[in-house]
N, C-alpha and C positions, 0 to 999 in steps of 0.2 A: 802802432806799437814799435819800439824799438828793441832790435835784438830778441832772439831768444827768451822767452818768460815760462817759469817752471808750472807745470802741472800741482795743484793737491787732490790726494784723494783720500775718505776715508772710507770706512767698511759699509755706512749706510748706504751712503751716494748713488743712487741707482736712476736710471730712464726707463721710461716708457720703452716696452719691444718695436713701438712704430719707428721709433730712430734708429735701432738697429737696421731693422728691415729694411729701410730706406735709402739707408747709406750701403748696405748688401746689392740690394736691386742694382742702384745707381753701378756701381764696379761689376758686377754679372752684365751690365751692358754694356760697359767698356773695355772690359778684358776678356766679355766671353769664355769659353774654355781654358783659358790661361788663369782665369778668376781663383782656381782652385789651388794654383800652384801659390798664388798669395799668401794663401790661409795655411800655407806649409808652415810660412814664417813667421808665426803668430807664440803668444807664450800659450803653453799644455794649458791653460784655465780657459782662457778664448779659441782657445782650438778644440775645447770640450763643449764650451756652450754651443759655438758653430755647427757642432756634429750631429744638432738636433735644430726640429723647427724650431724658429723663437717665435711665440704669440703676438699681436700688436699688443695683450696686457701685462707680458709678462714684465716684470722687474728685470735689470739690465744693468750689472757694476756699471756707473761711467767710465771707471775706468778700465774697463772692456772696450767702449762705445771708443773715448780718445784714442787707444791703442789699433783697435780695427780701422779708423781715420787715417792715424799716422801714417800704416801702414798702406794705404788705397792710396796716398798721395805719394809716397816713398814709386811705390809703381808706377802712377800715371807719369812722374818722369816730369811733370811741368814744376811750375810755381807751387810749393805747397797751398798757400792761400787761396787759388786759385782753383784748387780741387775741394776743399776744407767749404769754398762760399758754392761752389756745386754741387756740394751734398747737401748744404741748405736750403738751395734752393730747389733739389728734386725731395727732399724730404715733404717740405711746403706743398709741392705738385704733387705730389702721390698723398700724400694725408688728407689735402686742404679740399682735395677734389673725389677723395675715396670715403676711408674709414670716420675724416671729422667733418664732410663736407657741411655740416650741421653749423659749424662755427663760422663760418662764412657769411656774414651777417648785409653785405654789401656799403657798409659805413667803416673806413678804417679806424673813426676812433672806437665805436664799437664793438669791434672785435681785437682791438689791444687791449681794453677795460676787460673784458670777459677771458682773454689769456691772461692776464693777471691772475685772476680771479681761480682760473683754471690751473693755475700754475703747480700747485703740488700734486695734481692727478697725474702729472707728467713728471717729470725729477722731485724727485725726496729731499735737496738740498737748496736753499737758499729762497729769499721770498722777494715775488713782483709786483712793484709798484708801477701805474703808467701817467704821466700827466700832459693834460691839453695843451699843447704850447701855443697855438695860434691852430684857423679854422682847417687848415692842413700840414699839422706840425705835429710833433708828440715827440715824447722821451721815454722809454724803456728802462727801468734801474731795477735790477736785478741785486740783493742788499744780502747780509747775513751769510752769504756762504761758507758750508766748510769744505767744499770742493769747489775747484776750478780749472780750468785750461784753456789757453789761447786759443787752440781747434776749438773747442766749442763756442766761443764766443764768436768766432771768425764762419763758423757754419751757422750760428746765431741770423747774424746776418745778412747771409744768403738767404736765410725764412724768409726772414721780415722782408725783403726785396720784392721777393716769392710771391708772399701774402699778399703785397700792397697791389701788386700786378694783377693776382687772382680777382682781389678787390674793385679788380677797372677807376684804382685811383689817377688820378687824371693828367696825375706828373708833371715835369720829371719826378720820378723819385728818388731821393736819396736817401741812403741808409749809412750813419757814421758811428762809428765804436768808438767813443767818448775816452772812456778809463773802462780799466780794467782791474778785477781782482787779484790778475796775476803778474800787475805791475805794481801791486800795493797799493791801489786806490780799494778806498771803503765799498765799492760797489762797481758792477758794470755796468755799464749807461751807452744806450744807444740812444741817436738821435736820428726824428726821421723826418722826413718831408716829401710831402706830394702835392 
């Protein structure tokens, strides 16, 4: 992506509590005790949801979920991207190996078929399509959205990296962010390969 690309959000837009969590975990182990001083500089709405457990079912504004990101990479002090594809990829580790290790089918196309599929159990906005490109390829398009943001997409991912590794695919793998919603292309399109 080039430059800066804007966030939308609307009122529905919500995630899964497991990406909260995930992305919390990941900075409580980076920043330790300092962790807290983070969540100072949060807006009063994310600094209220924080002040309590969040479930892996609970419903979760994305635009919480972006804003809590922003702010973990703003801290970590590196490459935003950098932090944004590290929360993807511990979100992927702590899920993929915990609460959904269920989905872990050991066929990567099979359990990209089946997140599709699964996809509105987990965000409220926009719908996943996956298609076979070749015997170790696939495409990710994520279509219809009315929310979006580059962090997301960019922790996106860091999943699928996650996943495909969980997977014991055979590699290399690679994972590319095609277009985006929040460059004005009609959908998000990751492309992967292993």
């Amino acid at each position: 992506m080039n430059g800066p690309s804007p966030d939308r959000f609307d009122d529905k837009a919500a995630v899964k509590g497991t990406m909260l969590r995930a992305h919390l975990s990941w900075a409580a182990n980076r920043f330790g005790p300092e962790f807290e001083a983070l969540k100072q500089g949060l807006s009063a709405p994310v600094a209220a949801l924080l002040s309590r457990p969040v479930l892996p079912t609970d419903w979760v504004p994305f635009s919480a979920l972006i804003e809590l990101d922003r702010a973990i990479a703003a801290a970590a002090g590196q490459d935003p991207e950098e932090t944004w594809l590290a929360l993807g990829r511990h979100s992927a580790a702590l899920n993929l190996t915990g609460v959904y290790k269920g989905f872990i089918s050991g066929e990567p196309h099979r359990f990209f078929e089946r997140m599709t599929v699964l996809h509105h159990q987990f965000q409220t906005f926009g719908r996943s399509a996956y298609e076979r490109l070749g015997d170790s390829s696939g495409r990710i398009r994520i279509e219809n959205t009315s929310a979006f943001s580059p962090v997301y997409c960019i922790s996106g991912r860091g999943y699928y990296e996650e996943a495909l590794r969980l997977l014991h695919a055979p590699g290399p793998i690679v994972v590319r962010h095609t277009a985006c919603a929040a460059d004005g292309a009609p959908a998000c399109v990751f492309e992967l390969a292993w």
